[in-house]
Residue, then its C-alpha position, 0 to 999 in steps of 0.5 A: x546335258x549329254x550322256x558325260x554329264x548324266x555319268x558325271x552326276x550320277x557318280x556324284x550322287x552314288x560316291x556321296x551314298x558310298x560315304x555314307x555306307x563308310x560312315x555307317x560302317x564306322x558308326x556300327x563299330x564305334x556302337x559295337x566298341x561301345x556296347x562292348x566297354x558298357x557291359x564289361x566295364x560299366x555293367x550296363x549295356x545300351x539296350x537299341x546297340x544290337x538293333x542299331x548295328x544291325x540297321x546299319x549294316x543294312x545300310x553299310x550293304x546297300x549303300x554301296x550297292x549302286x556305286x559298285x555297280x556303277x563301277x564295275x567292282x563287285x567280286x567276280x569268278x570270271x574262270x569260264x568268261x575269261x576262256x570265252x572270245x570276246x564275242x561271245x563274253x559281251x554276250x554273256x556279259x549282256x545276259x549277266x546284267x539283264x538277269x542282274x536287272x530283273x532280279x533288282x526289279x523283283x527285289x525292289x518290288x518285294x522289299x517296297x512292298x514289305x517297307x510299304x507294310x513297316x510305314x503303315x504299322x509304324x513299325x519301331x524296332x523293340x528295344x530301342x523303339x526305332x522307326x523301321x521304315x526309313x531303313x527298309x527303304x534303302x532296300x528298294x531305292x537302292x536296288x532302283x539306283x544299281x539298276x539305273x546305275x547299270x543303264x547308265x553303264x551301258x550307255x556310257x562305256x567307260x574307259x577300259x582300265x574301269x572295266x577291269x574290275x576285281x575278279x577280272 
């Protein structure tokens, strides 16, 4: 398998995650929807929606991190870069992504590190009591994915009109 098919899988496998960040930006406003119709037209609110919502937007987040990355849309202020020559904007482009990478890197280190500590306290949010773990890991192994994701960008060079990217 070359270098088309490993794009190829791993588009698969990061389209697949950004569903489930849709999926979990649908399910925190149908909870916020919900909570809102239970308090005002029941009187008795869920007591975990706040923490759930909260949970989800973590995963909404970064979910949608390593397909962004893949994909070269994430928002960019390109007023300095777009008055560079083109030289000197691959350059710019090249230390963009290094930093990009060393930042993912301490963050993955960081947040594993934090979610290590949440798995061995079996740490549960307080009012719905839900397990904090499986959620502080997307932290990490997303991070690890936008960075694999921004490896395989720069092996793989894609078309031009994918360069092009909002920002841009």
């Amino acid at each position: 398998m070359g270098m088309d098919g490993v794009w190829r899988g791993l588009d698969r496998l990061f389209t697949g995650l950004l569903w489930l960040a849709v999926m979990a930006g649908m399910a925190m406003t149908s909870f916020v929807v919900l909570a809102t119709v239970m308090r005002y037209f029941v009187g008795s609110p869920f007591r975990f929606t706040e923490e759930l919502v909260g949970l989800l937007f973590v995963a909404l987040a970064f979910l949608g991190l390593p397909w962004a990355t893949m994909h070269n849309r994430h928002l960019r202020i390109t007023l300095i870069l777009d008055r560079l020559p083109p030289a000197l904007r691959r350059a710019a482009d090249l230390l963009g992504q290094a930093l990009v990478l060393v930042f993912l890197a301490v963050f993955a280190w960081q947040s594993w590190e934090f979610a290590a500590f949440s798995l061995m306290l079996n740490s549960r949010s307080d009012m719905g009591g839900i397990p904090l773990f499986p959620w502080m890991a997307l932290l990490p192994s997303m991070c690890v994915a936008a960075a694999v994701a921004i490896v395989a960008r720069r092996l793989h060079r894609p078309p031009d009109d994918e360069d092009a990217g909002p920002g841009v």
